[in-house]
C-alpha angles and dihedrals in degrees: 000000000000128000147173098035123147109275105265092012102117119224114253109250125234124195091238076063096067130057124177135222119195116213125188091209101041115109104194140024107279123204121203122173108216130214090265092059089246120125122250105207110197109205121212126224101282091017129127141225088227090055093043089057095047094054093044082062097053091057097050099128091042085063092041075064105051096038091052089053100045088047080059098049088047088052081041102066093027093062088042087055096052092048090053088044088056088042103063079047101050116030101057089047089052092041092053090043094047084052088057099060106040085035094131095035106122087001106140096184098030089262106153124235103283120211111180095186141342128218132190108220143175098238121176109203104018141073088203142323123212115207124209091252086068085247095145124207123213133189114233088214090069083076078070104054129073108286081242093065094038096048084052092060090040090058087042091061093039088059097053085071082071099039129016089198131074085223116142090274091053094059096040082063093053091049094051091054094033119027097180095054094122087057084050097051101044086046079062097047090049098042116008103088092057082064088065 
């Protein structure tokens, strides 16, 4: 794959660029840029690989294009990948940490925050979830967002272990261990979905 050309200047194409598939039913000449940034040049039935190749040159810009898209998509998901990997690293450490020092806050008999257990997922539709059993969700895309906003869902989900509800008491709990919560959850509301 080719990188770091000027933008609009097309590649030169090489021929080690360029492989052919003939296909019997095919009616043109068809042009697919693989993973790997090379052309697939389907032949048609009566068709040429010198042709093929022609009419590979004359869409050179149209390729720039493909392969320049398909490099994206490679730094794409390799970006997305790393930021799941820290994830799993990074938001079960903050969210025990977080349990440690609002440990007492709603406590009624001194009994500390309990987490049983933490997992990373790829969750659609939600930030976390918290489970009575104290088995806490988190979602791997708050390693995204600002450690304010994060830390805000993290402290959501710690105060579900004292109360399962989003009744009043439930967010005066959240407000005692996160004041800004409201800029938090605006910053969501605003944001959040382009993190999706």
């Amino acid at each position: 794959m080719q990188l770091g050309l000027p933008f609009g200047e097309a590649p030169p194409l090489a021929p080690a660029d360029f492989y052919f598939v003939r296909h019997r039913r095919a009616r043109r000449y068809v042009l697919r840029i693989d993973a790997e940034g090379r052309v697939r040049i389907t032949i048609p039935r009566g068709g040429s690989k010198k042709e093929a190749e022609a009419f590979a040159r004359r869409q050179v810009e149209w390729i720039a294009r493909q392969r320049a898209r398909v490099s994206a998509s490679v730094v794409a998901r390799t970006d997305r990948d790393a930021a799941r990997a820290r994830a799993r690293i990074e938001l079960p450490a903050r969210l025990l940490e977080l349990a440690r020092v609002h440990a007492l806050v709603g406590s009624v008999d001194g009994s500390p925050l309990r987490v049983t257990r933490v997992t990373v997922r790829n969750q659609r539709t939600r930030w976390g979830s918290c489970g009575r059993d104290g088995h806490i969700c988190l979602n791997w895309r708050l390693v995204l967002m600002p450690d304010r906003v994060r830390d805000y869902v993290l402290v959501h989900e710690l105060m579900h272990l004292r109360r399962l509800d989003h009744s009043r008491a439930f967010w005066k709990l959240v407000e005692t261990a996160c004041p800004e919560f409201r800029e938090a959850r605006q910053w969501l509301r605003q944001h959040g979905q382009s993190l999706r």
